[in-house]
PQR file of N, CA, C, O and H, with PARSE charges and radii, in Angstrom:
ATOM      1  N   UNK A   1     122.858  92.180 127.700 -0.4000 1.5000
ATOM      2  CA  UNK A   1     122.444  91.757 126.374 -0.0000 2.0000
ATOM      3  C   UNK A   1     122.816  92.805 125.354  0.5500 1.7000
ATOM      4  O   UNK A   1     122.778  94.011 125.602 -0.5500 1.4000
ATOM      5  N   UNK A   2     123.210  92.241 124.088 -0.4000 1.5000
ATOM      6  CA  UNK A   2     123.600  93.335 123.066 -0.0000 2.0000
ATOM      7  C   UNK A   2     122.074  93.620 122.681  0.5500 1.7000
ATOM      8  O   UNK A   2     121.042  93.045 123.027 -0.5500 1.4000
ATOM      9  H   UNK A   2     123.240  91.262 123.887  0.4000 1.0000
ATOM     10  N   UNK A   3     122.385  95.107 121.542 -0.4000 1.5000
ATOM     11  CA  UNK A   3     121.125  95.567 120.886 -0.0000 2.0000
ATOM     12  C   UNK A   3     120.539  94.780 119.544  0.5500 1.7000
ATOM     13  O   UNK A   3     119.477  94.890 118.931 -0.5500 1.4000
ATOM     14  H   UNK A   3     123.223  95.574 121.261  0.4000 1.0000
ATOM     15  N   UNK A   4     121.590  94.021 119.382 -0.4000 1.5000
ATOM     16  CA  UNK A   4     121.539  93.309 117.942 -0.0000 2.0000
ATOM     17  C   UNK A   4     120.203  92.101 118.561  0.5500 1.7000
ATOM     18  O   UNK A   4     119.197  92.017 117.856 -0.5500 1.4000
ATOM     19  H   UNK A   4     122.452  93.932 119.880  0.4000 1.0000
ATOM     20  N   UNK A   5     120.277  91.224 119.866 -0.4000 1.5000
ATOM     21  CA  UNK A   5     119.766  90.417 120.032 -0.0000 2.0000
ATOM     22  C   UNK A   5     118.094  90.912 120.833  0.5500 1.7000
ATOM     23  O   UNK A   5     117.054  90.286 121.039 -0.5500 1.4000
ATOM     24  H   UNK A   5     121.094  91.293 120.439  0.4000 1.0000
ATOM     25  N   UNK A   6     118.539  92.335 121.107 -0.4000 1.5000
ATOM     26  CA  UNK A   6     116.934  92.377 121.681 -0.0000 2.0000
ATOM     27  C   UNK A   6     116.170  93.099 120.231  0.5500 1.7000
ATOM     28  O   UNK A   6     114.952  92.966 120.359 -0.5500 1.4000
ATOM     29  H   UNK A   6     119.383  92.843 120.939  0.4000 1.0000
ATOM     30  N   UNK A   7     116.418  93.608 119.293 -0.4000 1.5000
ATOM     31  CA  UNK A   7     116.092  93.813 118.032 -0.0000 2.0000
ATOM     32  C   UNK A   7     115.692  92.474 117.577  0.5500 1.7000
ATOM     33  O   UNK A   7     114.545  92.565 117.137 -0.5500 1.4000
ATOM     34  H   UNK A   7     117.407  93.716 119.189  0.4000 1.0000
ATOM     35  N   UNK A   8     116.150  91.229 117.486 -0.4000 1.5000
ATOM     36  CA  UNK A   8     116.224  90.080 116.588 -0.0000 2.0000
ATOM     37  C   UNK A   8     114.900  89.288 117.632  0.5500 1.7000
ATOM     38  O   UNK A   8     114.197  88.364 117.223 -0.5500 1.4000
ATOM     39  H   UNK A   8     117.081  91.156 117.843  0.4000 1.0000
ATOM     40  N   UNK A   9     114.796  89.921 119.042 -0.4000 1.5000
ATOM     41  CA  UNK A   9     113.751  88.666 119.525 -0.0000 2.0000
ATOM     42  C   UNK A   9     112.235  89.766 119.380  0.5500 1.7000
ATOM     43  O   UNK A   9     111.132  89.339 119.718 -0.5500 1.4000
ATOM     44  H   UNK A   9     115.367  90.672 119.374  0.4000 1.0000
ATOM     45  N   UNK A  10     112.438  91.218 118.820 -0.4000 1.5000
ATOM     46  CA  UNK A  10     111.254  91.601 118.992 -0.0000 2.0000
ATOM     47  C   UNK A  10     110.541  91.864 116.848  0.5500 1.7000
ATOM     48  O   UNK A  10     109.590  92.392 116.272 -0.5500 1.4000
ATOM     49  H   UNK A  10     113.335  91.564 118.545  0.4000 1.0000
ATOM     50  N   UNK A  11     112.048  90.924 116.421 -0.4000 1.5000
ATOM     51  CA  UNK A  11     110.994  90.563 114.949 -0.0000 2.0000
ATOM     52  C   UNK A  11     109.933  89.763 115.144  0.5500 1.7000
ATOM     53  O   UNK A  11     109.718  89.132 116.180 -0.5500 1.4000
ATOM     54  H   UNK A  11     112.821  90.495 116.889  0.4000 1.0000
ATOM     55  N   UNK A  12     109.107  89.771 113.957 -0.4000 1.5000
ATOM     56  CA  UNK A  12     108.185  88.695 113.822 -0.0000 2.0000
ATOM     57  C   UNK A  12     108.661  87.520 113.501  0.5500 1.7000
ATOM     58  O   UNK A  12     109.716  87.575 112.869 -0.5500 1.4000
ATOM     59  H   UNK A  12     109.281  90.283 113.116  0.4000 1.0000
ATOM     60  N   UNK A  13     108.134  86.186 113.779 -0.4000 1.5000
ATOM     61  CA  UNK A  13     108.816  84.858 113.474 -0.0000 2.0000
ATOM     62  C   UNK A  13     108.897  84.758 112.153  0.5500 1.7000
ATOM     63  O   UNK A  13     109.961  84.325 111.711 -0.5500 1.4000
ATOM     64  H   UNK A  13     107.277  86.142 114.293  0.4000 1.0000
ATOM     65  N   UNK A  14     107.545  85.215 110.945 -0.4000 1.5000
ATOM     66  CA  UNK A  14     107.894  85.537 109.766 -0.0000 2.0000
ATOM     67  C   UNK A  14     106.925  86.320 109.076  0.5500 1.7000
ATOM     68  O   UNK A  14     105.696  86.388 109.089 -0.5500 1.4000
ATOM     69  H   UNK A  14     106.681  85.567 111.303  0.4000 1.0000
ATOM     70  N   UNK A  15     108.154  87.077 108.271 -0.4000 1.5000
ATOM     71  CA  UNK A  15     107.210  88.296 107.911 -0.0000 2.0000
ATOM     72  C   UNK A  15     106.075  87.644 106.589  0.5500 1.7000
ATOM     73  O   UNK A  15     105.967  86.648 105.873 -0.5500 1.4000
ATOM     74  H   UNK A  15     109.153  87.021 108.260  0.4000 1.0000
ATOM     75  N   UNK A  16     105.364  88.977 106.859 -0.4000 1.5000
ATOM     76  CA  UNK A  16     104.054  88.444 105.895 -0.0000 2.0000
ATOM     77  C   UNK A  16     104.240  88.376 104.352  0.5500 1.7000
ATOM     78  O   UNK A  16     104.922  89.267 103.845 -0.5500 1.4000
ATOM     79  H   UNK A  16     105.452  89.786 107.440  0.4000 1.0000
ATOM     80  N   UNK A  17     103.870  87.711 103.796 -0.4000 1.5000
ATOM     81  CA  UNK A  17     104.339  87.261 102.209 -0.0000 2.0000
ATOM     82  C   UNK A  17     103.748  88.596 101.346  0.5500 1.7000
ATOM     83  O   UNK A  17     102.821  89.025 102.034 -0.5500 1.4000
ATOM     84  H   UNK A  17     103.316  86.987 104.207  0.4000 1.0000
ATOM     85  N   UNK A  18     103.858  89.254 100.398 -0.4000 1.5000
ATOM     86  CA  UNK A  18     102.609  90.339  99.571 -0.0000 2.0000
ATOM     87  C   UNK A  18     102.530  89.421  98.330  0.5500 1.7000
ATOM     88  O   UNK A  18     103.282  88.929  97.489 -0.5500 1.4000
ATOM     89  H   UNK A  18     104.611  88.906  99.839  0.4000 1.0000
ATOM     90  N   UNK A  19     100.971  89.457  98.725 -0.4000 1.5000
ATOM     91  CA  UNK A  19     100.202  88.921  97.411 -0.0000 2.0000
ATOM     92  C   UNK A  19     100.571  89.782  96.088  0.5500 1.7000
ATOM     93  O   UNK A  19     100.834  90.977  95.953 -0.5500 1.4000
ATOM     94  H   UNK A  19     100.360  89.857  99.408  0.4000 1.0000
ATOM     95  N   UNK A  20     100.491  88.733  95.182 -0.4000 1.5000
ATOM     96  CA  UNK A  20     100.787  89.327  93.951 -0.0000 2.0000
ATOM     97  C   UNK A  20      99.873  90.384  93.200  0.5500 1.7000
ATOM     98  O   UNK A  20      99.417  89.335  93.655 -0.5500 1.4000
ATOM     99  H   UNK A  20     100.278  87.762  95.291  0.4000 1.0000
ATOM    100  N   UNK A  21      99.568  90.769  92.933 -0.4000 1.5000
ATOM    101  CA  UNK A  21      98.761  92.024  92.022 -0.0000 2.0000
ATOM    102  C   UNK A  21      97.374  90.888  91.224  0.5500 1.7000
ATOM    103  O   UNK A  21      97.688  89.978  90.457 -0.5500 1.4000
ATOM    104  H   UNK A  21      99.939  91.621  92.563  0.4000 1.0000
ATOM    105  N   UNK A  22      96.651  91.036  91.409 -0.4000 1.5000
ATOM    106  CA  UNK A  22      95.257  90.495  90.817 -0.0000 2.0000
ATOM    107  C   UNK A  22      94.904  90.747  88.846  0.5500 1.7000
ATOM    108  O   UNK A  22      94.378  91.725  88.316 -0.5500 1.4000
ATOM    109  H   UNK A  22      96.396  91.776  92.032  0.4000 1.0000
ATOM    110  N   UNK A  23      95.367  89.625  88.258 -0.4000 1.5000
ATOM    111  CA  UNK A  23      95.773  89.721  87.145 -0.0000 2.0000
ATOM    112  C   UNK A  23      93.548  90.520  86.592  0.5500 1.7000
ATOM    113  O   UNK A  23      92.380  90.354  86.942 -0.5500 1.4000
ATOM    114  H   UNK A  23      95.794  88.830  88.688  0.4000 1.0000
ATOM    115  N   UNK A  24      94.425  91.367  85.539 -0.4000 1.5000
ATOM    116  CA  UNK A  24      93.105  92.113  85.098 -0.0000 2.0000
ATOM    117  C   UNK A  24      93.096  91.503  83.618  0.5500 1.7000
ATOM    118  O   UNK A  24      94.019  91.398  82.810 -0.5500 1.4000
ATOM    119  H   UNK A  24      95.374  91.501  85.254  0.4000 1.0000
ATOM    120  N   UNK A  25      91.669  91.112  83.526 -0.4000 1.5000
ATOM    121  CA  UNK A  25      91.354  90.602  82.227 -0.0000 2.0000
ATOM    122  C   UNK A  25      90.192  91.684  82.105  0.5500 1.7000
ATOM    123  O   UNK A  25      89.640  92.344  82.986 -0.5500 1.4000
ATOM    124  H   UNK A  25      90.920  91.196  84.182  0.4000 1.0000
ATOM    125  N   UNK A  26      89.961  91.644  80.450 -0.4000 1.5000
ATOM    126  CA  UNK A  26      88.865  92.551  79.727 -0.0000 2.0000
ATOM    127  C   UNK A  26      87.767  91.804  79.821  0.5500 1.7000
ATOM    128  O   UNK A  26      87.700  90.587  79.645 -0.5500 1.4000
ATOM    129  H   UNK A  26      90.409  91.107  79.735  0.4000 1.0000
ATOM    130  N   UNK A  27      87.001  92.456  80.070 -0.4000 1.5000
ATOM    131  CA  UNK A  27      85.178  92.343  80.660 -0.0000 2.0000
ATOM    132  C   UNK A  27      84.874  91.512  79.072  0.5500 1.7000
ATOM    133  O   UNK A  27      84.046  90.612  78.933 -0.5500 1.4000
ATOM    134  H   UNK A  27      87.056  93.445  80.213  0.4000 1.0000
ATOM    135  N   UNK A  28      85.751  92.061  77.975 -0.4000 1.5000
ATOM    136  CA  UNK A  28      84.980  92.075  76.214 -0.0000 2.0000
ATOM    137  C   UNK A  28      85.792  90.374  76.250  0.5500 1.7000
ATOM    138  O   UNK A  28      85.001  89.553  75.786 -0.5500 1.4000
ATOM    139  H   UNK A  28      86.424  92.792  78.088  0.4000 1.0000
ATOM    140  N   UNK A  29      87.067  89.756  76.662 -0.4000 1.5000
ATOM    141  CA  UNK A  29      88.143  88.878  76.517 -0.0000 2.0000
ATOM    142  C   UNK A  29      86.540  88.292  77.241  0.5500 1.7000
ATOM    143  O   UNK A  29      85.808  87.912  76.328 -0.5500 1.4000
ATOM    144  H   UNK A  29      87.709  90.423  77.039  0.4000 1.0000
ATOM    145  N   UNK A  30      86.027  88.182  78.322 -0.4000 1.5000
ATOM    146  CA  UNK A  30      85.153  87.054  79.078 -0.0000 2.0000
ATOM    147  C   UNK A  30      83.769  86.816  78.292  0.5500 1.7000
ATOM    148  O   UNK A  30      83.371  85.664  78.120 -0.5500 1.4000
ATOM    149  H   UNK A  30      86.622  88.491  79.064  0.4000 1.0000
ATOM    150  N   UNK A  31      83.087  87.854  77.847 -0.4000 1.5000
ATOM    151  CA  UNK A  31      82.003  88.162  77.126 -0.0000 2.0000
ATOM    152  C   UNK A  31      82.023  87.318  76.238  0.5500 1.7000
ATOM    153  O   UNK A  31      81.197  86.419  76.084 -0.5500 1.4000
ATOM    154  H   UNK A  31      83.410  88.790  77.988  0.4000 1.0000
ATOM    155  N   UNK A  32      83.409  87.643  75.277 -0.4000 1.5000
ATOM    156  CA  UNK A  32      83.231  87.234  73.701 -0.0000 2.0000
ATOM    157  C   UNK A  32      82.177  87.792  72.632  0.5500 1.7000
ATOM    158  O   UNK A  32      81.900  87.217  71.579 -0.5500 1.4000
ATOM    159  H   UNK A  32      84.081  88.374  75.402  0.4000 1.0000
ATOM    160  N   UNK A  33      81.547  89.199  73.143 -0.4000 1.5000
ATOM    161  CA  UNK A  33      80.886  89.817  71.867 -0.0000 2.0000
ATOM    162  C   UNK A  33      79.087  89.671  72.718  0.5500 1.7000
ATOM    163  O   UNK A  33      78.214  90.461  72.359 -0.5500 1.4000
ATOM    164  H   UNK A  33      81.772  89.666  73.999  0.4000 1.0000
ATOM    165  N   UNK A  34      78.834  88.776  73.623 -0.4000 1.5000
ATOM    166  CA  UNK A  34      77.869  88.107  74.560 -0.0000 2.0000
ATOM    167  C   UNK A  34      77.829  89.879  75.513  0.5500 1.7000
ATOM    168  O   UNK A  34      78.535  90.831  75.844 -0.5500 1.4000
ATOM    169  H   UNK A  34      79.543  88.134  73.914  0.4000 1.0000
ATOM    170  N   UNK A  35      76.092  89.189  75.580 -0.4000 1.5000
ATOM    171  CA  UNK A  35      75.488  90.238  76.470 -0.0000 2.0000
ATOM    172  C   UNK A  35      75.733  89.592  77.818  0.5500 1.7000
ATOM    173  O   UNK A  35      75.835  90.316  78.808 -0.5500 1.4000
ATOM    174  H   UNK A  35      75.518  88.416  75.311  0.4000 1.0000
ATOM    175  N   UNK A  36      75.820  88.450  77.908 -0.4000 1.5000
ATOM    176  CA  UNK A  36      75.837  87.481  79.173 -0.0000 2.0000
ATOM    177  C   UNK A  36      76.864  86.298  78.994  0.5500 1.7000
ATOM    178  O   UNK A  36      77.344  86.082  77.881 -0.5500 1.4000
ATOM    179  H   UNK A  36      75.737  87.861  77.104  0.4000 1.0000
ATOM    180  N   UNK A  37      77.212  85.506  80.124 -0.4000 1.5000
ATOM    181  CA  UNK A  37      77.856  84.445  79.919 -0.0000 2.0000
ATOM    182  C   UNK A  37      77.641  83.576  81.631  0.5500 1.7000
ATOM    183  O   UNK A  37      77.479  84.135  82.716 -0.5500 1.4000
ATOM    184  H   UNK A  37      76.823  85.681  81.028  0.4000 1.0000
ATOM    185  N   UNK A  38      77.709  82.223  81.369 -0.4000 1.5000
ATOM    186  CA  UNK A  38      77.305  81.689  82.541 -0.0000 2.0000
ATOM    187  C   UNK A  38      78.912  81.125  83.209  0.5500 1.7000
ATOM    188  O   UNK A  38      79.701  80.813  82.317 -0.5500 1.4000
ATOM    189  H   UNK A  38      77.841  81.770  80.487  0.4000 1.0000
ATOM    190  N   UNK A  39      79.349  81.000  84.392 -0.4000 1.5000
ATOM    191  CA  UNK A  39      80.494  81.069  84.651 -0.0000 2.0000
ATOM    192  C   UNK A  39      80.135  80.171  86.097  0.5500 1.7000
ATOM    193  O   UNK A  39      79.742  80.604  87.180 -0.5500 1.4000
ATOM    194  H   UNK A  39      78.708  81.253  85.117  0.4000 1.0000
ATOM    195  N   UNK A  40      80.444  78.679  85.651 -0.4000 1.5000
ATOM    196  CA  UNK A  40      80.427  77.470  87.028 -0.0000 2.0000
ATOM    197  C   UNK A  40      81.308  77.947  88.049  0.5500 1.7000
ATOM    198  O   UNK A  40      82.312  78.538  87.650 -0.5500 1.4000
ATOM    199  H   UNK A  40      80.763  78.327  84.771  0.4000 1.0000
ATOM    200  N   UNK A  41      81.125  77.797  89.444 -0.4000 1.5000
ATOM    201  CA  UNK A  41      81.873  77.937  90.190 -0.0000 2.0000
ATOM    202  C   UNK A  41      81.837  76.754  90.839  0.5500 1.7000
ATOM    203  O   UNK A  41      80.795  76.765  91.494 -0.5500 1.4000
ATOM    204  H   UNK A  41      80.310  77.316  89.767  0.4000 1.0000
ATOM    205  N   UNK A  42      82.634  75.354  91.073 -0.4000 1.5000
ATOM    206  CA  UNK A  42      82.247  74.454  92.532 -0.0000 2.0000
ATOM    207  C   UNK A  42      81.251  73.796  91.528  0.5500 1.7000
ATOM    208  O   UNK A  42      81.190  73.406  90.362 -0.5500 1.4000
ATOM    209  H   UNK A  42      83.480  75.345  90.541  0.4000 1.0000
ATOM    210  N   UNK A  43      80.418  73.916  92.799 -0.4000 1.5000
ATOM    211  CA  UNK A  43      78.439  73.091  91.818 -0.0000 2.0000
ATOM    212  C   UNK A  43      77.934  74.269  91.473  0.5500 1.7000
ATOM    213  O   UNK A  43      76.940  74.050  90.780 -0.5500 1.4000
ATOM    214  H   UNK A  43      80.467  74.233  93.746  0.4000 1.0000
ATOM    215  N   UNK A  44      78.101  75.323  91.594 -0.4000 1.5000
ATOM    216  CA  UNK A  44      77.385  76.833  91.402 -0.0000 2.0000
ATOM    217  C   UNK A  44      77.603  77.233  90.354  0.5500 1.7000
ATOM    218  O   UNK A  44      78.727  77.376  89.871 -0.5500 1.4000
ATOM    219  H   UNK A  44      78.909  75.501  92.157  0.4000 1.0000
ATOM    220  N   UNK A  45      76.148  77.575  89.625 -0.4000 1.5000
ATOM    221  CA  UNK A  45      76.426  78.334  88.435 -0.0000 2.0000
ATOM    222  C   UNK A  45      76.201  79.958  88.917  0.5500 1.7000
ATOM    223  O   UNK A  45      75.625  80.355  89.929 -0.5500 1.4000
ATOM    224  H   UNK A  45      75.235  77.459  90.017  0.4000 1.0000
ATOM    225  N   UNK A  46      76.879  80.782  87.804 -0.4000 1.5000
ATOM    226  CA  UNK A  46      76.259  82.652  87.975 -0.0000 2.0000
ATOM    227  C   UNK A  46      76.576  82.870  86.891  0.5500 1.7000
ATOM    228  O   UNK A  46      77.444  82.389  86.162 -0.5500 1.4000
ATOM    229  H   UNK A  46      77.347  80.459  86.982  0.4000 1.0000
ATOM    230  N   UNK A  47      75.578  83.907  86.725 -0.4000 1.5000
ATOM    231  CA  UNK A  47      75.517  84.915  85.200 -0.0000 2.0000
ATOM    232  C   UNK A  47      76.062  86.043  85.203  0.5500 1.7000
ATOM    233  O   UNK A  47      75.639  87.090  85.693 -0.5500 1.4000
ATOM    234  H   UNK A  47      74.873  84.298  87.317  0.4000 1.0000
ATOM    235  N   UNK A  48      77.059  85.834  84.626 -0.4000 1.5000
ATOM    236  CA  UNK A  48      77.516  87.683  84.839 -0.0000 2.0000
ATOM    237  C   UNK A  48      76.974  88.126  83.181  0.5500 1.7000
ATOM    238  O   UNK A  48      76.734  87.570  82.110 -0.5500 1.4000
ATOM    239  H   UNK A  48      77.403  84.984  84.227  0.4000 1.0000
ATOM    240  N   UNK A  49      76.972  89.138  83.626 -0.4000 1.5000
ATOM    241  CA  UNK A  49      75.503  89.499  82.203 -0.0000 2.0000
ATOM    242  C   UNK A  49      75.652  91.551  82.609  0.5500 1.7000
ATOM    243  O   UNK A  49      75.690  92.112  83.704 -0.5500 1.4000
ATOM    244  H   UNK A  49      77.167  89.590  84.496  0.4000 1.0000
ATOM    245  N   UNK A  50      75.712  92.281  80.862 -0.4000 1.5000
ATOM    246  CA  UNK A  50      75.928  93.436  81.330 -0.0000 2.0000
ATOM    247  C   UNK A  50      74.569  94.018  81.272  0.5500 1.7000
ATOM    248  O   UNK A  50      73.757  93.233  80.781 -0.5500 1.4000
ATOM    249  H   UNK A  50      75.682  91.825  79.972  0.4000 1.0000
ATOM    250  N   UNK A  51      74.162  94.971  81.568 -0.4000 1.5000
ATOM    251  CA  UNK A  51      72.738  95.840  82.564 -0.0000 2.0000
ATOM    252  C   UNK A  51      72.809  96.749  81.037  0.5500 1.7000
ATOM    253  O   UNK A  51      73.784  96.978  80.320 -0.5500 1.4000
ATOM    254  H   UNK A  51      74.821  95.608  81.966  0.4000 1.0000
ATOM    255  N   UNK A  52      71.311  97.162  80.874 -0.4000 1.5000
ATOM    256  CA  UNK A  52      71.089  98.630  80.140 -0.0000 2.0000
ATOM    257  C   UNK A  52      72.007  99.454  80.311  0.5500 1.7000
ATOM    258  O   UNK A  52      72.192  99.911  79.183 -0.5500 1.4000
ATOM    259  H   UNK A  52      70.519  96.977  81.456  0.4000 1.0000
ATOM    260  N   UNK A  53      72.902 100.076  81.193 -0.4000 1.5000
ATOM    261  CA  UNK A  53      73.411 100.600  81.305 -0.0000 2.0000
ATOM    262  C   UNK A  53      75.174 100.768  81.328  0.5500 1.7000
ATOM    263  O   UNK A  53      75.992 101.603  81.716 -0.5500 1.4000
ATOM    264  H   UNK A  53      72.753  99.704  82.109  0.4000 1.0000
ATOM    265  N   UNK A  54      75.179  99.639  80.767 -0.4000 1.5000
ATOM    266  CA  UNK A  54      76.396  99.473  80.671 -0.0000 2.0000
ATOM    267  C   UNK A  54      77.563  98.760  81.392  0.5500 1.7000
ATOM    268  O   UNK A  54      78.779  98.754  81.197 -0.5500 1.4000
ATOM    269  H   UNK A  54      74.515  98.961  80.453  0.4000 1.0000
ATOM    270  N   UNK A  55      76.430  97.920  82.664 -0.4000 1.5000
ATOM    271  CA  UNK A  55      77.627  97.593  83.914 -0.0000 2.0000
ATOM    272  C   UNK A  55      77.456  95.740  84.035  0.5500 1.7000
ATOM    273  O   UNK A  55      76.632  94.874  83.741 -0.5500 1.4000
ATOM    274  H   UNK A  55      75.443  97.925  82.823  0.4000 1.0000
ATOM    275  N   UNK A  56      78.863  95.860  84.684 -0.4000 1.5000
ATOM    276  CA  UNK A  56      78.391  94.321  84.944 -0.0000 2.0000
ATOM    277  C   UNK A  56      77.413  93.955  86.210  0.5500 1.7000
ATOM    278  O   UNK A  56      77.530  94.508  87.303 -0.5500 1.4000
ATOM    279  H   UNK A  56      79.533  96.564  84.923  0.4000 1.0000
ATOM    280  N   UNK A  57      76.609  93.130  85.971 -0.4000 1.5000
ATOM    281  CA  UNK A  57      76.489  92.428  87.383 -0.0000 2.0000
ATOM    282  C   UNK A  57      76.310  90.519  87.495  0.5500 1.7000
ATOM    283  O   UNK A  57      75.964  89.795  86.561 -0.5500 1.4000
ATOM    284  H   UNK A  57      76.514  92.681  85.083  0.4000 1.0000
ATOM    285  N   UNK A  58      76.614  90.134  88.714 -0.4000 1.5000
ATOM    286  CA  UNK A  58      76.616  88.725  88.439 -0.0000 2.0000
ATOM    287  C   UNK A  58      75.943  88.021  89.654  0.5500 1.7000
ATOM    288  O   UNK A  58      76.181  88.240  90.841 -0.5500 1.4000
ATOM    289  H   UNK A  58      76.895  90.722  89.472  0.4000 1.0000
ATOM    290  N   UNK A  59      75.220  87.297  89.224 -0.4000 1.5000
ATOM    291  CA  UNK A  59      73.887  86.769  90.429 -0.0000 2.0000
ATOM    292  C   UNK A  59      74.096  85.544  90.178  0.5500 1.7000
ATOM    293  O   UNK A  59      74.423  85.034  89.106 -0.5500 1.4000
ATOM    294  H   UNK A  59      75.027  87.120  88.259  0.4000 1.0000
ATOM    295  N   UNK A  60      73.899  85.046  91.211 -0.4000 1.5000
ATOM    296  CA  UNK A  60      73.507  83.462  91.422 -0.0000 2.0000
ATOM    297  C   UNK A  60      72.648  82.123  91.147  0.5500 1.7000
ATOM    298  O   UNK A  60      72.922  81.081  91.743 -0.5500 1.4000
ATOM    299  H   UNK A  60      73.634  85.460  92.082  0.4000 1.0000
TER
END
């Protein structure tokens, strides 16, 4: 057997795709000037809403 063909049977059948980069939006762009905002998911609602302190958090 050549080296070309035992190289070619120990690829993967196909290589793995790379996800694209996770587009970043501004916390202020979702807000709109809002201490909170309610954001449906599915049937699910959540509040992402910023804390005394300055952070986000988002509950169910």
């Amino acid at each position: 057997m050549s080296e070309q063909s035992d190289v070619e049977r120990q690829a993967p059948a196909s290589a793995p795709k790379e996800e694209a980069p996770a587009e970043v939006i501004c916390s202020d762009t979702i807000l709109k000037g809002n201490q909170e905002v309610l954001i449906q998911h599915g049937e699910t609602t959540y509040r992402l809403r910023i804390t005394q302190n300055g952070k986000l958090i988002l509950c169910k």
